[in-house]
N, C-alpha and C positions, 0 to 999 in steps of 0.2 A: 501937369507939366512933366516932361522926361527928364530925368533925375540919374546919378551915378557918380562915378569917381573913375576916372581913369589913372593908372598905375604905370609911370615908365620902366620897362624891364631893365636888371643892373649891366646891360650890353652897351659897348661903348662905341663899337659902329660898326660895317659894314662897308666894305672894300669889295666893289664890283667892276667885272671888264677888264681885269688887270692881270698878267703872271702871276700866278701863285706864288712863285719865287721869289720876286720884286716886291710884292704885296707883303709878303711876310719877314721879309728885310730891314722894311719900313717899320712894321710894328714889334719887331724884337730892341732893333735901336730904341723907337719909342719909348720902350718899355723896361730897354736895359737889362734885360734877361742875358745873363750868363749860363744857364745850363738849363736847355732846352729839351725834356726829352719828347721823343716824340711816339706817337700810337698808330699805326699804320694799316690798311688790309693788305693781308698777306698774299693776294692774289695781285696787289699793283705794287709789294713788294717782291713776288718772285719775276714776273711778268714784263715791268714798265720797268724804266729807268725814274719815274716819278719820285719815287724817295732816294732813289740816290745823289738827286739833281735839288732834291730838298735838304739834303745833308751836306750835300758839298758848301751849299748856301750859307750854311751855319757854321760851317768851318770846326774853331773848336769849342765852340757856344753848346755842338751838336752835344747832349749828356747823354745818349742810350735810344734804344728803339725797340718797341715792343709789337711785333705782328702777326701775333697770333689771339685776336679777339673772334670766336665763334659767334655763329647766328645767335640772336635773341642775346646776346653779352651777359653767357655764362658767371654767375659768383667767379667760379675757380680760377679765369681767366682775369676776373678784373682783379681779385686780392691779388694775383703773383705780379700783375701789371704795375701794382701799385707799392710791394714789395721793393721790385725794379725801379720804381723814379724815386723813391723813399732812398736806397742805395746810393743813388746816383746824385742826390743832394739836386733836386731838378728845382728851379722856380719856373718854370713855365711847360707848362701840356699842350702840344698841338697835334691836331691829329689831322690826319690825311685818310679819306675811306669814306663808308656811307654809314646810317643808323648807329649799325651797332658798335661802330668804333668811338662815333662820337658819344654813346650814351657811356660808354667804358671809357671815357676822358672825364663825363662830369663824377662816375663812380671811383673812378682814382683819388678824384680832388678830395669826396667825401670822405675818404679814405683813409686819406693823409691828415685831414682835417679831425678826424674823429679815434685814431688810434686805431684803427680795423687792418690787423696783420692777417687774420685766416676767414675764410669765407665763412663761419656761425654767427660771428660778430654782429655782420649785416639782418640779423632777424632782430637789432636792437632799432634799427633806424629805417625801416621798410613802413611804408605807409599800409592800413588793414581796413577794408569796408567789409560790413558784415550784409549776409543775402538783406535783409531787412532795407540798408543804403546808410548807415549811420557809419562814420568813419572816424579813423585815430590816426593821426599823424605824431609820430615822437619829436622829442626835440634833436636837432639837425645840429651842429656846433658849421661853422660855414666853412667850405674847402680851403685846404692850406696851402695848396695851389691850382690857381686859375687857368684857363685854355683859351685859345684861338683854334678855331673850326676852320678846316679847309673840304668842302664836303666834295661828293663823286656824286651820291645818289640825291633824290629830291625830296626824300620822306620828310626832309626840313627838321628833325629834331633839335639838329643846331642852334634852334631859335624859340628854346623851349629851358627852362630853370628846371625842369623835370627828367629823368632816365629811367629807364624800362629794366631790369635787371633779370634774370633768371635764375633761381634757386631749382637746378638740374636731378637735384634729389627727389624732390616733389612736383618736380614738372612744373611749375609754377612761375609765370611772371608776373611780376613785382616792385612796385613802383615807389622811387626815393625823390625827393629834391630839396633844394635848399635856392634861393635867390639867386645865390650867388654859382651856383652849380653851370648856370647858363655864359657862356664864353664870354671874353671880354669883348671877341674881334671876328668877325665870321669872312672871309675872303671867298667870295665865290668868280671860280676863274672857268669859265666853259670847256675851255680846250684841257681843262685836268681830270674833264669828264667824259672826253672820247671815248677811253679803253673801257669803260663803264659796261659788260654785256648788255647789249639790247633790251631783255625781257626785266634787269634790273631798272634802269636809269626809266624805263615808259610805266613799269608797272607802280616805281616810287612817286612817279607823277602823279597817278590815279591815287594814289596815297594823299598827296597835296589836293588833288580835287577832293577827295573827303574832309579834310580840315575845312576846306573852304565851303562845302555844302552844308556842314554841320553845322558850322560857327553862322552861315546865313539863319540856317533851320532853328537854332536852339534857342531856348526860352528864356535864355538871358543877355541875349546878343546887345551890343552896343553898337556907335554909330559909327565909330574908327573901324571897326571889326568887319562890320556890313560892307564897307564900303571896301575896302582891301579883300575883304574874301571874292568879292562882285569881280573883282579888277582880274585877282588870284587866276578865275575860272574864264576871265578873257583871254588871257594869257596864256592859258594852260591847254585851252580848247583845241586853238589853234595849232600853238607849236609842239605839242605834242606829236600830231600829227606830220607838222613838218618836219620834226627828227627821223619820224620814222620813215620819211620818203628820204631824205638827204641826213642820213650822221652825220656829216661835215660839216651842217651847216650850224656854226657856231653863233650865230645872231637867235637860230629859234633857241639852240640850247640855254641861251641868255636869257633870253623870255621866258623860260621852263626854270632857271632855278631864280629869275626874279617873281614870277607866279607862286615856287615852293613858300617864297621867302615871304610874301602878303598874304598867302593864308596861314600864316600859324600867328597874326596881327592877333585875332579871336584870343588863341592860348597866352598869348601876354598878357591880355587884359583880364585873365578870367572867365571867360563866355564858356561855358560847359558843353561838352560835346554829347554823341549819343548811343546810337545800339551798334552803329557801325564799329566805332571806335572799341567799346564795350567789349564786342564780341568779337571783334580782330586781336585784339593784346590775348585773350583766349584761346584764340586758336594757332597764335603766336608760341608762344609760352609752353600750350600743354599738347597743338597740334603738330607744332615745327613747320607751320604755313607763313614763310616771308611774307611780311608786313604789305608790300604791293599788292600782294594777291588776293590778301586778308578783306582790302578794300574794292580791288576785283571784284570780287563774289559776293561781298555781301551789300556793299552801298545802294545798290538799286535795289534790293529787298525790302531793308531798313525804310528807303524811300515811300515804295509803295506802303508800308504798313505805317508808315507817317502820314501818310498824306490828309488824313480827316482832320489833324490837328495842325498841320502845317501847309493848308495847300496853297494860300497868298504868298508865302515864304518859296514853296516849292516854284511857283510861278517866277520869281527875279530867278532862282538855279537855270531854270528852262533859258528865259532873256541873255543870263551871260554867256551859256552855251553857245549862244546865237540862233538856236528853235524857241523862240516864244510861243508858238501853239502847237507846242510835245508836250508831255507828263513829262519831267523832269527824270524822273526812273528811266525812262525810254530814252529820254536826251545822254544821260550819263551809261547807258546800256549802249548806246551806240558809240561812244567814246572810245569805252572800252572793244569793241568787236572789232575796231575800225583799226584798232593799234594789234592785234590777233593775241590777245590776253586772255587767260583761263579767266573762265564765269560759272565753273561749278567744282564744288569740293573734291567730288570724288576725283577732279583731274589734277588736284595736288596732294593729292598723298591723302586725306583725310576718309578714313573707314567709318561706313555706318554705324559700326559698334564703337565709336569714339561722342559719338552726339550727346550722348544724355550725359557725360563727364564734362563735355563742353558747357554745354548747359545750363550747370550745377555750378560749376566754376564760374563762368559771367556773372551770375549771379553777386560777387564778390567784387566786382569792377567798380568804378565808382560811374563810369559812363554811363551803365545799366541803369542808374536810378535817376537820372537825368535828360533819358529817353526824352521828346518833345510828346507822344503818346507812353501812358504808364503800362512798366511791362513786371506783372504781378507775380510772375515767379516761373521757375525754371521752364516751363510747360508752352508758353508763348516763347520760350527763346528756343528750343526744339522745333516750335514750326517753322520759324524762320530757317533754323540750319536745316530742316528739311526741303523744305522749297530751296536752298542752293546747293543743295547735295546733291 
């Protein structure tokens, strides 16, 4: 008999179709938050009137604003971030942006929560898998203040107790969480995601299709997971596609961060992911290849090299596609061609003399050892980055 537990994330809701403005109004009263600060990208703070039109909102609730979070959410950026709302006597974090803003609001909270003033601190509280797969988590003291997510991109981290961090020193991304690290309130408003560049908001999609392929594919999937990731990749198939004939059109974009938002269902409950994941935060971290593109280039790899042990599973990926008689690889390979997305390394930046570091590195993931096919050591993860090289 199928057997499990499922585990409610400590998230308290989700505000969709709405202003962002009006939306986050609501849950400041709610919540009676006096000193608001807020985390922003610096590109829709030089750019958009989006944060100013967020700060007006707040009035004199607004306590500071921090927008300058770097890709991959640098340490140095997140201690001085959290210096700043530490300062500012802030009870509430919201951020406005995509990934790496939001994963640099759960890194604050830890922050604040843990006494971590300078960026060494954080090698106390960094979660460590050894090449072998055996892992150490420290103990976490829970954020000492909590966040509502207002996102731009679709990478969905929003909807995740987990952050991705970068230790810049060693090239290294690195991964924390605590329960409670995951936002109270996630507000996803479409039209806060026009100014989004193009190659951001479709290729973070193609991110959200990875969550949802994986959590189908993984060897520990559950029935909430299946069914949301299923939905995720109906969603996603489509309107992906439809943003990228009409930006304007505010209904696919809906569908595109309601799709984000069903497949990270998997990550709440646990459902382990795999080489895609594994070896994207890799070449994330130590290639400087955004997260979009991470999943670009390698998911159909991953795929094919999955497929002897996942190919009933691969089969529902093909169905929600909408090609039920494709290999799934090819379904989700045409996904991406069709949205004019890089599909090989060397066309982001990634040099062949960087592979065997890469490599070496996954190794250390915890995704890597959760593969649905076993992948025995640095030497199979080199073929793979060779075949998308």
């Amino acid at each position: 008999m199928l057997s499990g537990a499922y585990r409610f994330p400590q998230m308290e809701s989700v505000v969709f179709g709405m202003p962002y403005a009006e939306a986050l109004a609501g849950e400041v009263d709610r919540l009676d938050a006096r000193a608001v600060f807020v985390l922003a990208s610096g590109t829709l703070a030089r750019e958009t009137d989006l944060v100013q039109r967020l700060r007006a909102m707040l009035g004199n609730r607004f306590a500071g604003l921090c927008a300058r979070i770097g890709a991959h959410t640098p340490r140095t950026d997140v201690v001085a971030a959290a210096n700043l709302a530490r300062e500012a006597g802030s009870d509430l974090i919201v951020t406005l942006g995509g990934g790496s803003v939001t994963d640099a609001a759960k890194m604050v909270g830890l922050c604040l929560g843990n006494d971590v003033t300078a960026p060494e601190q954080l090698d106390n509280f960094r979660a460590a898998t050894a090449p072998d797969g055996t892992s150490r988590r420290p103990q976490v003291e829970p954020p000492a203040v909590r966040m509502i997510a207002i996102p731009t991109t679709l990478s969905a981290g929003e909807f995740s107790a987990g952050a991705g961090c970068t230790d810049t020193a060693r090239h290294v991304k690195e991964s924390f969480s605590h329960p409670q690290m995951i936002p109270r309130t996630v507000i996803l408003d479409p039209a806060a995601s026009v100014p989004t560049p193009e190659w951001l908001f479709l290729s973070t999609g193609i991110r959200a299709v990875d969550h949802a392929v994986e959590d189908i594919c993984s060897t520990n999937g559950q029935p909430i997971s299946e069914g949301a990731a299923f939905h995720a990749l109906r969603l996603l198939g489509k309107a992906l596609p439809a943003v990228k004939a009409d930006p304007a059109d505010l209904d696919a974009r809906l569908d595109c961060q309601m799709g984000a938002w069903m497949s990270m269902v998997g990550s709440q409950t646990g459902v382990s992911k795999g080489a895609s994941h594994g070896i994207g935060h890799v070449l994330g971290g130590t290639a400087h290849v955004p997260h979009g593109y991470t999943s670009c280039i390698m998911l159909p790899h991953v795929l094919r090299f999955n497929l002897e042990a996942t190919a009933d599973k691969q089969a529902r990926v093909s169905e929600a596609l909408g090609h039920p008689n494709e290999a799934a690889a090819d379904a989700v390979s045409a996904l991406i061609s069709g949205l004019a997305l890089p599909t090989r390394l060397r066309d982001v930046g990634v040099s062949e003399d960087q592979l065997d570091l890469i490599a070496e590195h996954s190794m250390h993931d915890r995704w890597i050892h959760t593969n649905p096919r076993k992948i025995a050591g640095p030497a199979v993860i080199r073929t793979l980055l060779d075949q998308a090289w």
